[in-house]
C-alpha positions in Angstrom: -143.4 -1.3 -39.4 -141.6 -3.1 -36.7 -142.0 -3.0 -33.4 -140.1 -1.1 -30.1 -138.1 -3.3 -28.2 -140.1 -4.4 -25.0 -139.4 -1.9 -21.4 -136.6 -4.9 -20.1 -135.1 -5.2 -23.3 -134.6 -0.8 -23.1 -133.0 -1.4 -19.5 -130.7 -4.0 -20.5 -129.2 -1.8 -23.3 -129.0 0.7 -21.1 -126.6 -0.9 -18.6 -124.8 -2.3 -21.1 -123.9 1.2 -23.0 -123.1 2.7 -19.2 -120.8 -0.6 -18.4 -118.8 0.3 -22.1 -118.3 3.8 -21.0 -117.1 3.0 -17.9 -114.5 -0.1 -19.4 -113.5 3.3 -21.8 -113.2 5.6 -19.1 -110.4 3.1 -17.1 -106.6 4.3 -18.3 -104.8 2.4 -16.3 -105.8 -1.2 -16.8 -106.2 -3.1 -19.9 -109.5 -4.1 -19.8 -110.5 -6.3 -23.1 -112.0 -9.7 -24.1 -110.8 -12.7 -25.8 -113.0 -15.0 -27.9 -112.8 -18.9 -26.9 -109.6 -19.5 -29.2 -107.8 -16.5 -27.4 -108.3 -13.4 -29.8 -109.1 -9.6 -29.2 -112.7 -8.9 -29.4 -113.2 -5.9 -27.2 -110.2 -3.1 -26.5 -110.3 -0.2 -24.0 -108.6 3.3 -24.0 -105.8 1.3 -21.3 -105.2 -1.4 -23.2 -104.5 1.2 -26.6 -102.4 3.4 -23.9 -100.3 0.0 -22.3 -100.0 -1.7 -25.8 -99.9 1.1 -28.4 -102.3 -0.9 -30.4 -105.6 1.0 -31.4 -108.6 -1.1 -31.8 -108.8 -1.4 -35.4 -105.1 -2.9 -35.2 -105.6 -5.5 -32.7 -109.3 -6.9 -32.6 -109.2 -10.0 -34.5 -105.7 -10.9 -33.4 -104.4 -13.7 -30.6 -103.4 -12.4 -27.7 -100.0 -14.0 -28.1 -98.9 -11.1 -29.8 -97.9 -9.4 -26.2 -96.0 -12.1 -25.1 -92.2 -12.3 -25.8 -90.9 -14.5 -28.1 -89.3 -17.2 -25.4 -92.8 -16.9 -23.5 -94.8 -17.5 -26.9 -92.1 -20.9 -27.3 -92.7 -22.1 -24.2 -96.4 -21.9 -24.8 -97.4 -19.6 -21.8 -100.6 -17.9 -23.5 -102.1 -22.0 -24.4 -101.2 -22.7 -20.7 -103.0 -19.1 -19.1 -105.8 -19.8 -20.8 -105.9 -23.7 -20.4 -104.9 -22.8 -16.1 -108.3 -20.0 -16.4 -110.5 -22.8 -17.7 -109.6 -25.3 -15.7 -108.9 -23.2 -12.3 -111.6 -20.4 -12.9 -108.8 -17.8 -12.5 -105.3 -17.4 -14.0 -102.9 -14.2 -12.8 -98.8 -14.2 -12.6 -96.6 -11.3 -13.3 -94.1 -11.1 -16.5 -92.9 -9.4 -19.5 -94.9 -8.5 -22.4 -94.3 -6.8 -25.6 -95.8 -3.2 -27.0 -96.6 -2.4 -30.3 -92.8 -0.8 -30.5 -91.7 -3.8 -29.6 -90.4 -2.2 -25.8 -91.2 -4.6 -23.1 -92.7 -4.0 -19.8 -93.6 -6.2 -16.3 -96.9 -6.6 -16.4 -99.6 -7.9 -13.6 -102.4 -10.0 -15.5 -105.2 -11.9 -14.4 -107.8 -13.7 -16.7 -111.1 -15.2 -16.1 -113.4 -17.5 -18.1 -116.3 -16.0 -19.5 -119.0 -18.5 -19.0 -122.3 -19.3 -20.8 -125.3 -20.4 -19.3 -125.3 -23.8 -20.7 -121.8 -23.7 -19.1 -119.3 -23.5 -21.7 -116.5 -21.5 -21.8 -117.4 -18.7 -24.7 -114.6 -16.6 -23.9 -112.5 -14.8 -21.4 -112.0 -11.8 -19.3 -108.2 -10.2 -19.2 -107.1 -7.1 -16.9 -103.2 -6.4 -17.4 -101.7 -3.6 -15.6 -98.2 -2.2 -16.0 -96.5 -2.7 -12.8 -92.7 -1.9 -14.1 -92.2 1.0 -11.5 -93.6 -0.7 -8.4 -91.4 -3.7 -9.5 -88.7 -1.0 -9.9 -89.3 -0.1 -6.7 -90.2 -3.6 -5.1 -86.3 -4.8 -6.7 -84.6 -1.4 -5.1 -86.7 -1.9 -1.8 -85.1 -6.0 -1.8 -81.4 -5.0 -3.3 -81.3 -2.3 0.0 -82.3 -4.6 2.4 -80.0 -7.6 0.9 -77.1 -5.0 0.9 -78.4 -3.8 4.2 -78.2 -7.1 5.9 -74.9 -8.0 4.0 -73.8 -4.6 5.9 -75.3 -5.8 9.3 -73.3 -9.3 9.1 -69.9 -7.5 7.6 -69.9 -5.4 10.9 -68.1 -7.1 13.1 -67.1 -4.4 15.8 -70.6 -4.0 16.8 -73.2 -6.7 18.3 -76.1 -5.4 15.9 -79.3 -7.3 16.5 -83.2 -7.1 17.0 -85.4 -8.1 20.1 -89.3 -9.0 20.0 -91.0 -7.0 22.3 -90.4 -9.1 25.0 -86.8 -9.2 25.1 -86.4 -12.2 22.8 -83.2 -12.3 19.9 -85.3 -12.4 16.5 -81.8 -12.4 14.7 -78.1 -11.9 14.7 -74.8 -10.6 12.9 -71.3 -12.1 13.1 -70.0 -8.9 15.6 -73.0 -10.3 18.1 -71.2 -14.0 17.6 -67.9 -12.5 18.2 -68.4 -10.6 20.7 -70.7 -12.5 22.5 -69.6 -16.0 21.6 -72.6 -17.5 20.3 -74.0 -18.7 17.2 -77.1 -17.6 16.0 -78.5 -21.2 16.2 -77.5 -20.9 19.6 -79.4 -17.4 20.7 -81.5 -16.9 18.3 -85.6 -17.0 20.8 -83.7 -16.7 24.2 -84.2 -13.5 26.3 -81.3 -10.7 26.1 -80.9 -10.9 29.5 -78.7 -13.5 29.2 -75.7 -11.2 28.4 -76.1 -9.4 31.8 -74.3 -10.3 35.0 -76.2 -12.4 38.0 -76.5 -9.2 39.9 -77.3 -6.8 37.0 -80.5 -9.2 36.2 -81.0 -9.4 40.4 -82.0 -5.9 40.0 -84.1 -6.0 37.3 -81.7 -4.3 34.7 -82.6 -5.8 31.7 -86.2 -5.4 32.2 -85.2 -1.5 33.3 -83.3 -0.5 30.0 -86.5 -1.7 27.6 -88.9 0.1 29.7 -85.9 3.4 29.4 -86.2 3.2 25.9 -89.3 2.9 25.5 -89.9 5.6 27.7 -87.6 8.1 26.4 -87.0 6.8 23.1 -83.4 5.2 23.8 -81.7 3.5 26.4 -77.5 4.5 26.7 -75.5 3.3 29.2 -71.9 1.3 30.1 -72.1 -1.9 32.3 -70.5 -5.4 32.5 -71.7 -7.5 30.1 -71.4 -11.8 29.9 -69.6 -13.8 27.0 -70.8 -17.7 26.8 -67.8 -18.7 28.1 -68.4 -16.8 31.4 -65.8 -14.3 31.0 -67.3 -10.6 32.0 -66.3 -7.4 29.3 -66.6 -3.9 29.3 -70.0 -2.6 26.6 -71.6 0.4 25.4 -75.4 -0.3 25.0 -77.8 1.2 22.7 -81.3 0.0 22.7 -84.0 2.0 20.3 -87.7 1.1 20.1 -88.9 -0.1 16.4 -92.7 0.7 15.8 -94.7 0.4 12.4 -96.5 3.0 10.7 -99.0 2.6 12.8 -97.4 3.2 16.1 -97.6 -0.6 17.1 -93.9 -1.8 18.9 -92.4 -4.4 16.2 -89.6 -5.0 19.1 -86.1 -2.9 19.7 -83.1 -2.6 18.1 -80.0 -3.2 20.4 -76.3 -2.4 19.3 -73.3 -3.4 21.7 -69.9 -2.8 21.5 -66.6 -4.5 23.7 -65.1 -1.0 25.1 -62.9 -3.2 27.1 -59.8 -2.2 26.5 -61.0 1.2 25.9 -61.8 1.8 29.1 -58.8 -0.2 30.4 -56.8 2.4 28.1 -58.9 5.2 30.2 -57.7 3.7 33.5 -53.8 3.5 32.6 -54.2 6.6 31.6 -56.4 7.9 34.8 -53.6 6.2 36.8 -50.7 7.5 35.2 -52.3 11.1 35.2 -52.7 10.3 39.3 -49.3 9.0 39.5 -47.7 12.5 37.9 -49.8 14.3 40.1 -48.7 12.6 43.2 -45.0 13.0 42.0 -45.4 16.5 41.1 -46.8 16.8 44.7 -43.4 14.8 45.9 -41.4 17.2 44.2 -42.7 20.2 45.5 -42.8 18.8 49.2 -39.5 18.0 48.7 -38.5 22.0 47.3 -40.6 23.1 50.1 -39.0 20.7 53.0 -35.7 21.9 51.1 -36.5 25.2 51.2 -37.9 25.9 54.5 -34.6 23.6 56.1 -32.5 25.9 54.1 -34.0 29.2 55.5 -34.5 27.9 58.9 -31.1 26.6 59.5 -29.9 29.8 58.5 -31.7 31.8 61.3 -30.7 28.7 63.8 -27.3 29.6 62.8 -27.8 32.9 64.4 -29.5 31.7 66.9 -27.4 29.3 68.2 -24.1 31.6 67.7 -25.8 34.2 69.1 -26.6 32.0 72.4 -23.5 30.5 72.7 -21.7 33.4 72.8 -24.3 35.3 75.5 -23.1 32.1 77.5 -19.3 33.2 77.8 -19.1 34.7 81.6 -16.6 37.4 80.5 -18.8 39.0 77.3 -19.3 42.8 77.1 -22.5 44.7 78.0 -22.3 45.9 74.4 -21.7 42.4 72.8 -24.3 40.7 75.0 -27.0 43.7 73.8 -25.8 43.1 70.4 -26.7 39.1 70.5 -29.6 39.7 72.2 -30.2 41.9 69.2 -29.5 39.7 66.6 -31.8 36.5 68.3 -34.7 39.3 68.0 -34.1 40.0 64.8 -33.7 36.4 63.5 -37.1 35.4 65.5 -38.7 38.2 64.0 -37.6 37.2 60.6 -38.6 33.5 61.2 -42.3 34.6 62.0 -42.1 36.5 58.9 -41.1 33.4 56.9 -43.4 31.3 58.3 -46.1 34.3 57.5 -44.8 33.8 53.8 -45.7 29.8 54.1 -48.9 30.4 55.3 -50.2 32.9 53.2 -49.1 30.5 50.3 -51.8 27.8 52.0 -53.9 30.6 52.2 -53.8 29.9 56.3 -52.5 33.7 56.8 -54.7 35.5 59.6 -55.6 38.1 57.4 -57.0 41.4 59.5 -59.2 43.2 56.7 -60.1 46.5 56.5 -61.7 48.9 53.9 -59.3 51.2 52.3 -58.6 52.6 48.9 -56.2 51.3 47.0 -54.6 54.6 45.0 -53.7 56.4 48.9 -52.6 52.9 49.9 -50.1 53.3 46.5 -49.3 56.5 47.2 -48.0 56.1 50.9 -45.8 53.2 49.2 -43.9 55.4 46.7 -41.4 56.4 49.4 -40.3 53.0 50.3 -40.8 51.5 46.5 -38.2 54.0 45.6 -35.7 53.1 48.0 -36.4 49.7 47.5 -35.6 49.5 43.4 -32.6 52.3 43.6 -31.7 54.8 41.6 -31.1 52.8 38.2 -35.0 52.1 38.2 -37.9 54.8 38.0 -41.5 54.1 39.0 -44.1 55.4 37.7 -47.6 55.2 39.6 -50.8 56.1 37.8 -53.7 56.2 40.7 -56.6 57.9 39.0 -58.5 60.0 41.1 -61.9 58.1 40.9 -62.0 56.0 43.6 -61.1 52.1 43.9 -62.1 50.8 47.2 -61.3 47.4 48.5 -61.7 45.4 51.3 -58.7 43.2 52.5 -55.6 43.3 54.9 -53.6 46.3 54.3 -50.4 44.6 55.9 -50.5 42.1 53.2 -51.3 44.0 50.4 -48.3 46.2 51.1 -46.6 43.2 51.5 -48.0 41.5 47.9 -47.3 44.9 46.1 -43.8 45.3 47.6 -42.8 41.4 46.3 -44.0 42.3 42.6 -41.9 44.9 42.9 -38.9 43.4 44.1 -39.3 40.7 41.6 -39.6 43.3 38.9 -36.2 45.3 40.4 -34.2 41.8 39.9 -35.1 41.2 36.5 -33.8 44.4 35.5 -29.8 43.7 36.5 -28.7 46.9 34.7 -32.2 49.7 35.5 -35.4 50.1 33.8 -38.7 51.0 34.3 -41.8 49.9 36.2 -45.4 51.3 35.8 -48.1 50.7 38.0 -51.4 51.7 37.2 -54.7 50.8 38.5 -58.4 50.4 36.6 -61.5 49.3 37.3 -62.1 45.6 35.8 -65.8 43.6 35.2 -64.0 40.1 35.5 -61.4 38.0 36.1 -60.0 36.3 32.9 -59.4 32.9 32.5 -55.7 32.4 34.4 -53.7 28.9 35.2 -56.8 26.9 33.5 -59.3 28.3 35.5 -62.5 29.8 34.6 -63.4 33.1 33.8 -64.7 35.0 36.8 -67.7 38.1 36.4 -67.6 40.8 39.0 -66.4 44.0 39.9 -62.9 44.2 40.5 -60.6 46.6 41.2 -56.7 45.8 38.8 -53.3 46.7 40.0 -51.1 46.5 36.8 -47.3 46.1 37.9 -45.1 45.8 34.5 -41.7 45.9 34.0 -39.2 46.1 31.3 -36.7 43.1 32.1 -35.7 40.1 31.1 -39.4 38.2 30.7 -39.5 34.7 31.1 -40.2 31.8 28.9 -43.4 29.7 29.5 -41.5 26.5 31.1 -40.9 29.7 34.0 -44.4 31.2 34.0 -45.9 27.7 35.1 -43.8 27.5 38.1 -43.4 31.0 39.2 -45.8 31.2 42.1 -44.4 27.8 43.6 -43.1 28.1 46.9 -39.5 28.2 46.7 -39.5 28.4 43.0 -36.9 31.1 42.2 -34.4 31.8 38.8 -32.2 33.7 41.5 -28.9 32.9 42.3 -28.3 30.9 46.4 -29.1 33.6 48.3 -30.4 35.5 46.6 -34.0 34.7 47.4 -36.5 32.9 49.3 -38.6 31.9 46.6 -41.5 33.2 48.9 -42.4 36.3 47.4 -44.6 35.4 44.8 -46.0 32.5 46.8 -47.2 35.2 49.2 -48.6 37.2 46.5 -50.5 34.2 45.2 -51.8 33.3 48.6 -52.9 36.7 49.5 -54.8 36.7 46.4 -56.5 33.7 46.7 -57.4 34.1 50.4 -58.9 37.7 49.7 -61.0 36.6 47.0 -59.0 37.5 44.1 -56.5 36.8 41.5 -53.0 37.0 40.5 -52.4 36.9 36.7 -48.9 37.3 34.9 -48.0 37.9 31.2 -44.3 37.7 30.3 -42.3 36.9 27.1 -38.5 36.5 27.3 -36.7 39.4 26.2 -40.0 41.7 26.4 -40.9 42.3 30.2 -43.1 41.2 32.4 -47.0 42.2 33.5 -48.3 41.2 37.1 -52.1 41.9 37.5 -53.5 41.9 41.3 -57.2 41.2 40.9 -59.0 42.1 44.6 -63.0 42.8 44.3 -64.5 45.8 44.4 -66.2 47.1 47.9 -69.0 49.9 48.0 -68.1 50.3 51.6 -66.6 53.3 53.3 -63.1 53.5 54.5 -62.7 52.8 57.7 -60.4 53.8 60.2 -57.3 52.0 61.3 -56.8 50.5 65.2 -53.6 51.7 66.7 -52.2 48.5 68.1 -52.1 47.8 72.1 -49.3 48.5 74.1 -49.8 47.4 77.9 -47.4 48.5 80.2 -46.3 45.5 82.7 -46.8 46.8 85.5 -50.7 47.5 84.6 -51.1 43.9 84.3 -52.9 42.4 87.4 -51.2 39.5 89.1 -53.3 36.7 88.6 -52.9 32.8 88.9 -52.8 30.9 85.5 -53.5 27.4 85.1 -50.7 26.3 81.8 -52.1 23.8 79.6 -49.1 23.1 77.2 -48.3 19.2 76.2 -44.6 20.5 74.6 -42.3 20.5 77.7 -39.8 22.9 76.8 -42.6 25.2 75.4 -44.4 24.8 79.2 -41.1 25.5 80.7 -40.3 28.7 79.1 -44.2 30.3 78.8 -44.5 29.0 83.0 -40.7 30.6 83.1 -41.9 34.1 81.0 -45.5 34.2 83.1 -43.7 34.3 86.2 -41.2 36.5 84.9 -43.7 38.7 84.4 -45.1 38.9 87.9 -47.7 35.7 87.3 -48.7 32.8 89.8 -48.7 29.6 87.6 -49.6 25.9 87.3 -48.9 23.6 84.4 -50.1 20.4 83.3 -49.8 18.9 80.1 -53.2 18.4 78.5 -56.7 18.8 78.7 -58.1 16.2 80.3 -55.4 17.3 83.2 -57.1 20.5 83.2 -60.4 19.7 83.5 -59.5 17.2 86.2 -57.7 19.9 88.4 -60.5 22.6 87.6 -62.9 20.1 89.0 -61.5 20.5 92.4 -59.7 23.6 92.4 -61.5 26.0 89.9 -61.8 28.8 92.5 -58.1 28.9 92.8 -57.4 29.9 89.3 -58.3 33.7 87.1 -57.2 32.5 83.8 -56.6 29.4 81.6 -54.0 30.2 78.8 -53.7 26.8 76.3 -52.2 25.1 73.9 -54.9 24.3 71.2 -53.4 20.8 69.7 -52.7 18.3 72.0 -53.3 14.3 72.3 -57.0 13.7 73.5 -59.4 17.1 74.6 -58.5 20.0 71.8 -57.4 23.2 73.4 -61.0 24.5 71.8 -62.9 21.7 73.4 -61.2 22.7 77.1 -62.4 26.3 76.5 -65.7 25.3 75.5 -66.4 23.1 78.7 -65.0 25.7 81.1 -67.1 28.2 79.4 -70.1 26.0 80.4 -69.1 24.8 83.9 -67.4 27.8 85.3 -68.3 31.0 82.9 -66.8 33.3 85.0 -63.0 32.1 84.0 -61.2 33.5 81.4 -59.7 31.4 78.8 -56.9 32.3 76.1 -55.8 30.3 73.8 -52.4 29.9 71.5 -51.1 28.2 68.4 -49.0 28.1 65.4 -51.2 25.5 63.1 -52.7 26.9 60.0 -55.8 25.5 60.3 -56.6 26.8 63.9 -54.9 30.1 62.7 -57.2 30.5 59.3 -60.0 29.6 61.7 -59.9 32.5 64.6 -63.2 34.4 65.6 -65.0 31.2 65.0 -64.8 29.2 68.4 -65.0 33.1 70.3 -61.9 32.7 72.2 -58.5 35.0 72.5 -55.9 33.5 70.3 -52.8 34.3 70.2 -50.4 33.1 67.6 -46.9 31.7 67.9 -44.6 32.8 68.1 -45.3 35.4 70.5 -43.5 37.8 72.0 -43.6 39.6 75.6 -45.1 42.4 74.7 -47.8 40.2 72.2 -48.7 38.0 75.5 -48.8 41.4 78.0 -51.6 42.6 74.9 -53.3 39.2 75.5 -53.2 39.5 79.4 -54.1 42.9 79.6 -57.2 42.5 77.0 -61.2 42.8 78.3 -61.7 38.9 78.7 -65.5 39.2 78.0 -64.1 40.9 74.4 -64.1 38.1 72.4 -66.9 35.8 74.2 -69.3 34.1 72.3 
C-alpha cells in the first residue's frame, strides 16, 4: 500500500489545480503553452473561443498553424520564438488565421518558459483579438488625417493652435496666406506677433487668452499685421482646448481677413449717409421753395397794399380796405409760419383737458360747410367718455386739415366717417416701433381717390402736395404730423389707389377732469399805465417800429441794440426805467441771460421778453419770463403790458 503524498507536495497540487481554473476561466485571451519545438501543449476556453480550435484538435500541433500563409513563408513563428529566447520577451501585432480559415489582428506576446538548470523547455503565449480597437485605432487616424487635410485645404480661414502660453504649435496654408508666413517661419513664436505695436502696448494679446479662458471664448474685430507690415481688417476666435482631465492643452485660434468686408460696410455706410444728406437737400430745397412761394405771395399784398395807402389822393374806403387786406395777409403769415413750426414740433402748444367727442361735435357745423354739399359726414362719438390732454386750437386745426385733405380727394362728392375708439397701443407706423398705452383713436376715412405707396411715403412732408399750383400749401398734413408728435401721439394713414383713404390721430388717454377754458385778455389802452421802457432789439427796423408802436401807444422809451448795452445803461440809470421788453437772440448776452441778471441786481424791474425762433418758442415757462411771440400785434403787446409782472416770475 503506497503511501500519501507528503503535506508540501498536497499544497503544490493545490495551487496548481486553482491556477488551471483560473487560465479556464479567462475568455478573452488565449492563454496556452508551447513545447520547446513550438507546439500546443496546453489550450484555454479563449484560445478555443479566438481560434475555433477545441483542445483535442490542436494540442500536439505547431503553432504555425495561426499564421497566414505569407507570414508562415517568411518564417515569422521560427523568428518569434528565436526573438523570445534570445530577448526574454517577443510581442507585435498582425494577422492570424481561425479554424474557418477568417483572419483577425491579433496582439501576441510570448515568453520563454525556463528551467532551473536554465534551458528553455518551452514557452508562454497570450494572443488577444484586437480587430475592433484596430478598427477603431485606423478610423480614429483616417479622421484626423482627413481632418488635417481639411485644416490645410481651408484657405479662407487662418486655422491654428497655441501652447498655453501663446506659442504657434502648428499651421494651415489660410494662416500662410493670410498672414504671410510659412510655417517654418512661425511655427514657436508668440501670437502676438500678428497684433499692431499699440494693440500689444496694451496688453491685448495677453487680454484675449485670459477672455477665453475666462468665458470660454474670446470674439472680437481689430487690426491685425501681415509680415510684410501691411495692417488688415480680422475676425478673431480664440477657444480654450483642455483634456479629459480638465488640464489646458493650449487654444485654438481661427482668423479671418474681413477687409474688404468691412470696407464693403463703409461704402455702403457712406452711400447710405450720402442719400440721407441728399434727401435732407431736397427737402430743404421744397421747403425754401415752398415757404418763398407762400411768402412772396402775401408780400405781394403787402407791398401793393402799401403802395397804394401811399397815393395822397386815395379814398377813406380804399385806404380802410388796404389797411384791411395788410391785416389779413399778416394774419395769414403768422398762421403759416404756425404750420412750419408745428411740423418741427416748435409750436407753443397751450394744453388743456377736454374730451374729444364734444370737441367733435362743436366741429360738425364748420366741417359741413367746409366739405359742401356733394360730401356727407358722418361722426360716430360714443357716449363713453375719451378724455385727452393737448391744445384744443390745434387739434381743431389737425382734424379740420384731414378733413380738407379728404374733401379734395373726392373731386366729384363722397363720404367721410369719423369715429372715435379707445386704443391699447400705437402700432408700428413709418418704421417705428410699436408703442403700449392707453390712447384715445380718431378714425377720419374717406372714399376717394387713395394713393399709391410712392405717395404715402411722402405725404406728411412739408410742402409735399398732389394738388394742382394753388391749390395748396402742402402744410396741412405737416401740421397734423407735428401736432402729433409734439402731444405725444401718432399720426397713421392707410390708403390704396382707387379704394380711399384712413387717417388715424393717436393722442394718449388722460384720467384728468375737464377743465375750464381762459377767455383771452383784452386790455383797453387807455388802462395801460404810462411807463418808461428800456428797448433792447439788435434788428434796426424792428427797434424802429416797436420804439415807434410803444410811443404810439402812450410809452416813454429808450433803445439800444443789445445786451451788454443794457446792462451797461441799467448800471447807471436803473431807477429811471419800469420795464425791460427784449429781443431774445442777439450777438453776445441772450435776451434770457439779460433778464436773468436784472432779476438778480434789480428784482424789482419787470422784464418781457419777445421772439419768433422755434427753439426759444418750444421752450416758454422754462426761464419764468413773459414772452411774447412774433409777430405780435397791438392788442397782443397791450395783453403783455397790461399783464401782473410778478405772474410769471420764477
Amino acid at each position: 500500500m503506497s503511501k500519501p503524498p507528503p503535506p508540501r507536495q498536497l499544497t503544490d497540487l493545490a495551487q496548481a489545480e486553482r491556477f488551471q481554473l483560473l487560465i479556464e476561466a479567462v475568455k478573452d485571451y488565449a492563454i496556452y503553452l508551447l513545447d520547446a519545438d513550438g507546439r500546443v501543449a496546453t489550450w484555454n476556453t479563449g484560445a478555443q473561443l479566438f481560434k475555433g480550435y477545441t483542445a483535442e484538435e490542436i494540442v500536439g500541433r505547431h503553432f504555425s498553424v495561426f499564421y497566414t500563409e505569407e507570414d508562415r513563408a517568411a518564417g515569422l513563428p521560427q523568428r518569434a520564438l528565436e526573438t523570445a529566447t534570445r530577448e526574454g520577451r517577443f510581442e507585435s501585432e498582425g494577422w492570424r488565421l481561425r479554424k474557418d480559415g477568417t483572419r483577425f489582428w491579433t496582439h501576441v506576446v510570448i515568453d520563454p518558459v525556463i528551467a532551473a538548470d536554465g534551458t528553455t523547455i518551452g514557452f508562454a503565449k497570450i494572443t488577444r483579438d484586437v480587430s475592433e480597437k484596430r478598427a477603431a485605432d485606423r478610423a480614429l487616424a483616417e479622421s484626423e488625417r482627413a481632418f488635417r487635410l481639411l485644416v490645410q485645404g481651408v484657405r479662407d480661414y487662418a486655422i491654428y493652435m497655441l501652447d498655453p502660453q501663446g506659442n504657434v504649435t502648428n499651421w494651415n496654408a489660410g494662416a500662410e496666406a493670410i498672414k504671410g508666413y510659412k510655417a517654418g517661419e512661425i511655427v514657436g513664436r508668440h501670437f502676438s506677433l500678428f497684433y499692431t505695436p499699440e494693440d500689444r502696448a496694451a496688453g491685448k494679446p495677453a487680454y484675449a487668452l485670459e477672455t477665453a479662458l475666462r468665458e470660454g471664448k474670446f470674439e472680437g474685430e481689430a487690426e491685425r499685421v501681415r509680415k510684410n507690415g501691411e495692417r488688415f481688417w480680422a475676425n478673431v476666435l480664440i477657444d480654450p482646448i483642455h483634456d479629459d482631465r480638465g488640464q489646458l492643452l493650449g487654444f485654438a485660434k481661427i482668423t479671418r481677413d474681413v477687409t474688404e468686408k468691412r470696407n464693403a460696410e463703409r461704402e455702403i455706410e457712406r452711400a447710405r449717409e450720402a442719400l440721407v444728406q441728399a434727401q435732407k437737400m431736397e427737402a430743404i430745397g421744397r421747403l425754401t421753395g415752398g415757404v418763398a412761394h407762400d411768402f412772396n405771395n402775401l408780400l405781394t399784398v403787402i407791398r401793393a397794399s402799401a403802395d397804394f395807402l401811399r397815393r395822397p389822393n386815395l379814398s377813406e374806403e380804399k385806404r380802410v380796405r388796404y389797411v384791411e387786406a395788410i391785416a389779413e395777409t399778416a394774419e395769414r403769415a403768422a398762421v403759416l409760419t404756425g404750420q412750419l413750426l408745428a411740423f418741427a414740433r416748435r409750436q407753443p402748444l397751450q394744453p388743456e383737458v377736454f374730451e374729444v367727442g364734444d370737441r367733435l361735435r362743436g366741429l360738425q357745423q364748420i366741417i359741413g360747410t367746409t366739405v359742401g354739399s356733394s360730401v356727407t359726414v358722418t361722426v360716430d362719438a360714443p357716449s363713453v367718455p375719451h378724455r385727452i390732454q393737448a391744445d384744443p386750437s390745434q387739434f381743431e386745426t389737425a382734424i379740420l386739415n384731414m378733413v380738407i385733405n379728404a374733401r379734395d380727394a373726392m373731386p366729384r362728392g363722397g363720404q367721410i366717417a369719423i369715429a372715435i375708439r379707445s386704443a391699447t397701443g400705437v402700432p408700428a407706423v413709418r418704421g417705428h416701433a410699436e408703442a403700449s398705452g392707453d390712447f384715445v383713436a380718431i378714425d377720419i376715412a374717406d372714399t376717394g381717390t387713395g394713393m399709391p405707396p410712392d405717395t404715402l411715403a411722402r405725404i406728411f412732408e412739408p410742402f409735399f402736395t398732389t394738388k394742382p399750383v394753388d391749390k395748396g400749401t402742402g402744410l396741412g398734413l405737416s401740421q397734423v404730423y407735428g401736432f402729433a408728435k409734439q402731444s405725444r401721439g401718432e399720426i397713421d394713414v392707410r390708403s390704396e389707389l382707387g379704394q380711399g383713404a384712413t387717417f388715424t390721430l393717436y393722442l394718449p388717454r388722460t384720467l384728468a377732469e375737464v377743465g375750464a377754458a381762459q377767455a383771452a385778455i383784452s386790455v383797453d389802452p387807455t388802462t395801460v399805465p404810462v411807463r418808461h421802457i428800456l428797448l433792447v432789439e439788435d434788428n434796426q427796423g424792428v427797434g424802429h417800429f416797436a420804439a415807434g408802436l410803444l410811443r404810439e401807444l402812450g410809452q416813454t422809451v429808450t433803445w439800444v441794440g443789445d445786451g451788454q448795452a443794457a446792462l451797461e445803461l441799467l448800471e447807471h440809470r436803473a431807477a429811471e426805467f419800469d420795464l425791460v421788453f427784449s429781443d431774445v437772440v442777439m450777438p453776445g448776452i441772450s435776451g434770457i441771460e439779460l433778464g436773468q441778471s436784472i432779476r438778480a441786481r434789480w428784482p424789482d424791474l419787470e422784464v418781457i421778453l419777445t421772439s419768433g425762433y422755434s427753439h426759444v418758442i418750444a421752450e416758454e415757462g422754462t426761464h419764468g419770463f413773459l414772452l411774447l411771440k412774433k409777430p405780435y400785434s397791438i392788442d397782443g403787446l397791450l395783453n403783455a403790458l397790461g399783464q401782473d409782472p410778478n405772474a410769471h416770475a420764477g
